[in-house]
C-alpha positions as CSV (number, residue, x, y, z in Angstrom):
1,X,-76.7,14.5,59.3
2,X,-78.5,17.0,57.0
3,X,-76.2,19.7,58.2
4,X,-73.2,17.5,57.1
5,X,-74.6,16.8,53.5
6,X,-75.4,20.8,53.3
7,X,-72.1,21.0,54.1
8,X,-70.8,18.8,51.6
9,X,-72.9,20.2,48.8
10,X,-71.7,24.2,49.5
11,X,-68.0,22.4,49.4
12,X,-68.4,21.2,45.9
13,X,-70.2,24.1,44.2
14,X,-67.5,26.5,45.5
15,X,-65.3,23.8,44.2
16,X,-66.8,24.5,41.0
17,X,-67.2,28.4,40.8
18,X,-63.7,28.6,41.9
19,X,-62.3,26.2,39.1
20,X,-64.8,28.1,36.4
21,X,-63.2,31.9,37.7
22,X,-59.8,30.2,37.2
23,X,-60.3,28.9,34.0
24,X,-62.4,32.0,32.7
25,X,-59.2,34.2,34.2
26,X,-56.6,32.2,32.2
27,X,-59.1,32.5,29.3
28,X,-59.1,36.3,29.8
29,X,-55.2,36.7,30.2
30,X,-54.9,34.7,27.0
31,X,-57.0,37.0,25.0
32,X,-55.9,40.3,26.5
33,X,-52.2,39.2,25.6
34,X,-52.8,38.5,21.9
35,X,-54.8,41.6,21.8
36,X,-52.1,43.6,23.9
37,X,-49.8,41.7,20.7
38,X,-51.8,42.9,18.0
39,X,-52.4,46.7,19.0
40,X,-48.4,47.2,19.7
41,X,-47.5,45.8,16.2
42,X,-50.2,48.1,14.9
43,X,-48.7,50.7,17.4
44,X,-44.9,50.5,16.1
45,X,-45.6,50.5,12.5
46,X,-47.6,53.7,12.9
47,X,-45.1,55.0,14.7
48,X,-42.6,53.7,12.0
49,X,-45.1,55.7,9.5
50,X,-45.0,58.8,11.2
51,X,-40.8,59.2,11.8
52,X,-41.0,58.3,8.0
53,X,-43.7,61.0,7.3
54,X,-40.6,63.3,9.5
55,X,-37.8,62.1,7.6
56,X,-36.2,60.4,10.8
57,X,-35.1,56.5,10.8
58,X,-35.5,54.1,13.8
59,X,-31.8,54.4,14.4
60,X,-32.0,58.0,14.7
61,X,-34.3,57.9,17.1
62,X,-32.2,56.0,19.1
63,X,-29.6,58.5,19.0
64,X,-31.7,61.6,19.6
65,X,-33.6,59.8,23.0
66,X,-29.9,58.4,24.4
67,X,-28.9,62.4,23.7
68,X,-32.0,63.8,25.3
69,X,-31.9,61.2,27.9
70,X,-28.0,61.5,29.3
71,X,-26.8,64.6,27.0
72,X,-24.5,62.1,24.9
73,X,-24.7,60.7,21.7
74,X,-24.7,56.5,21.5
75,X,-20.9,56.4,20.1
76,X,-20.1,58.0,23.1
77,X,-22.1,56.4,25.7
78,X,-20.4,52.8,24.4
79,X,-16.8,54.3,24.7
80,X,-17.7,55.7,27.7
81,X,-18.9,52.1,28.8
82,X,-15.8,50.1,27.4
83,X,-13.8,52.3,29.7
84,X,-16.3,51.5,31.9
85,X,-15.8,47.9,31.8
86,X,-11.8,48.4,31.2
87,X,-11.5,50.5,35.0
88,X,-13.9,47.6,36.1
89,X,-11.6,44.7,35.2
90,X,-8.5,46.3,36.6
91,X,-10.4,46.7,40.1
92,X,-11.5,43.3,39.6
93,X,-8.2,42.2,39.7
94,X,-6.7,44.3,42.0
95,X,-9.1,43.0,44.1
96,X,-8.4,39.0,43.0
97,X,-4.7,39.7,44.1
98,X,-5.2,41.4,47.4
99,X,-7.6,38.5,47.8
100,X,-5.0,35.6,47.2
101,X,-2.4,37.2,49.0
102,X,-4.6,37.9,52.2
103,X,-5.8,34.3,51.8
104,X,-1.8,33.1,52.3
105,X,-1.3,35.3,54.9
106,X,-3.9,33.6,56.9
107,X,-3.1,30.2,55.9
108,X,0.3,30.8,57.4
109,X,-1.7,32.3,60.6
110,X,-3.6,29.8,60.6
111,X,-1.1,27.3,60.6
112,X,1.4,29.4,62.8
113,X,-1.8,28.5,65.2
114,X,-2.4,25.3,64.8
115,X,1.0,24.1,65.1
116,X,3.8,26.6,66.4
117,X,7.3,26.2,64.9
118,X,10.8,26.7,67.1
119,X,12.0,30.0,66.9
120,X,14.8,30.5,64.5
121,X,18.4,30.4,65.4
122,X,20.2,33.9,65.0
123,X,23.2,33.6,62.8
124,X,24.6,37.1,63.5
125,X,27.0,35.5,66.5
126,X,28.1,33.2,64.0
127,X,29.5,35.9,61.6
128,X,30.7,37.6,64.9
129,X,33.0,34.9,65.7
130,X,34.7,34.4,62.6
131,X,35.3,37.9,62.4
132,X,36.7,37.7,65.7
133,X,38.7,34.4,64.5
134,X,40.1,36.3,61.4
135,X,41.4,39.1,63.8
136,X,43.3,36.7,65.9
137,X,44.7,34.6,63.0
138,X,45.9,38.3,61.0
139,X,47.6,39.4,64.8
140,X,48.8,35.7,64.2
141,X,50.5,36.5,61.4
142,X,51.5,39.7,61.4
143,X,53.4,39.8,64.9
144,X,55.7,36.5,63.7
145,X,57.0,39.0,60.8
146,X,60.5,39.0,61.3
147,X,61.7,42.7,62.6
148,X,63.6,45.2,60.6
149,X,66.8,46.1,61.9
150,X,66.9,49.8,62.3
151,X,68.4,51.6,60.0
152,X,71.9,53.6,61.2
153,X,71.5,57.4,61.6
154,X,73.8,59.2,60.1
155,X,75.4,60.5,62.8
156,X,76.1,57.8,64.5
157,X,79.5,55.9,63.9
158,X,80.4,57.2,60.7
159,X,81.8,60.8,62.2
160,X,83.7,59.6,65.6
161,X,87.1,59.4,65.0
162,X,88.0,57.7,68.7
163,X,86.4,54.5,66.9
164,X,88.8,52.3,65.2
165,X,89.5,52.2,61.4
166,X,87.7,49.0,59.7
167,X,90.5,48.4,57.3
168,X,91.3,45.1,56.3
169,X,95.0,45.7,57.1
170,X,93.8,46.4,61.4
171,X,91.6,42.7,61.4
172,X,93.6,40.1,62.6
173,X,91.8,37.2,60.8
174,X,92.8,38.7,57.7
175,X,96.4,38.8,57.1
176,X,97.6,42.3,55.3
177,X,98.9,41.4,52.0
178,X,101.3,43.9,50.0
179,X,100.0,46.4,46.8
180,X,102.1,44.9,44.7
181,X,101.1,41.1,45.0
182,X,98.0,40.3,43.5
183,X,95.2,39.2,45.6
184,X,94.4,35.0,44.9
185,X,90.7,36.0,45.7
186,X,90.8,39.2,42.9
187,X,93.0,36.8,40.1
188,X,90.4,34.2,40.8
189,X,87.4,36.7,39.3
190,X,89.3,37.8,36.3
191,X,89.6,35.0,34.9
């Protein structure tokens, strides 16, 4: 059992060196921080002091190490990054559309998939027939036109003289009245 107490003992007094080396570490960060503080502060107002002694001002010095740094001055590094930005967004958005309209075309899949509609009917034999219907009802119409009678050449009956005369005094249902006796018909219109 001694070799268990030993044992127990050697536990608790590395126990206690490593709690001290913790706490003495944190103690150490502690102080190297607010010394680390201190000597910066000290550090940027020399600094300060010195680009006085030159005649340059903290903003200046900005300008001169962005200009050193990327060859530009800081007015043109922030226009350069607003357009920046600007070309940014309109990718962006681009991007957002194709997006949306990839995400309805595979919804449709999807559901194309998932439940299979009928096939559409055509409706181009449709048009066909009533095309084919109006062809039939014009044909229709046109062939119960009554016929034109055809037109006499002028050759025909009016030259041949072994044709009889159309006088009124040849017909027979008209019965030949004299010059000189008015015709009832022709005393009827005058008045």
């Amino acid at each position: 059992m001694d070799e268990v107490k030993a044992m127990a003992r050697a536990g608790e007094s590395v126990g206690k060196a490593v709690g001290t080396g913790i706490k003495s570490a944190r103690h150490g960060a502690k102080r190297a921080s607010e010394i680390g503080m201190a000597l910066s502060k000290q550090a940027a107002s020399r600094a300060e002091q010195e680009l006085a002694n030159r005649g340059i001002s903290t903003d200046e010095l900005q300008e001169r190490i962005a200009q050193r740094a990327t060859g530009m001055s800081r007015k043109e590094l922030a226009k350069r990054g607003r357009k920046a930005r600007k070309q940014w967004e309109k990718k962006t958005a681009r991007s957002r559309k194709q997006l949306a309209k990839n995400t309805v075309a595979a919804r449709k899949e999807l559901a194309a998939r998932i439940e299979p509609t009928k096939p559409k009917r055509r409706k181009w034999p449709w048009v066909l027939l009533g095309l084919a219907g109006l062809a039939a009802a014009g044909l229709a119409a046109f062939s119960r036109r009554p016929e034109e009678l055809p037109v006499a050449s002028a050759d025909d009956d009016i030259n041949r003289r072994d044709s009889q005369a159309r006088h009124r005094a040849n017909r027979s249902e008209v019965p030949a009245q004299p010059d000189s006796q008015p015709n009832p018909v022709e005393a009827e219109r005058s008045r």
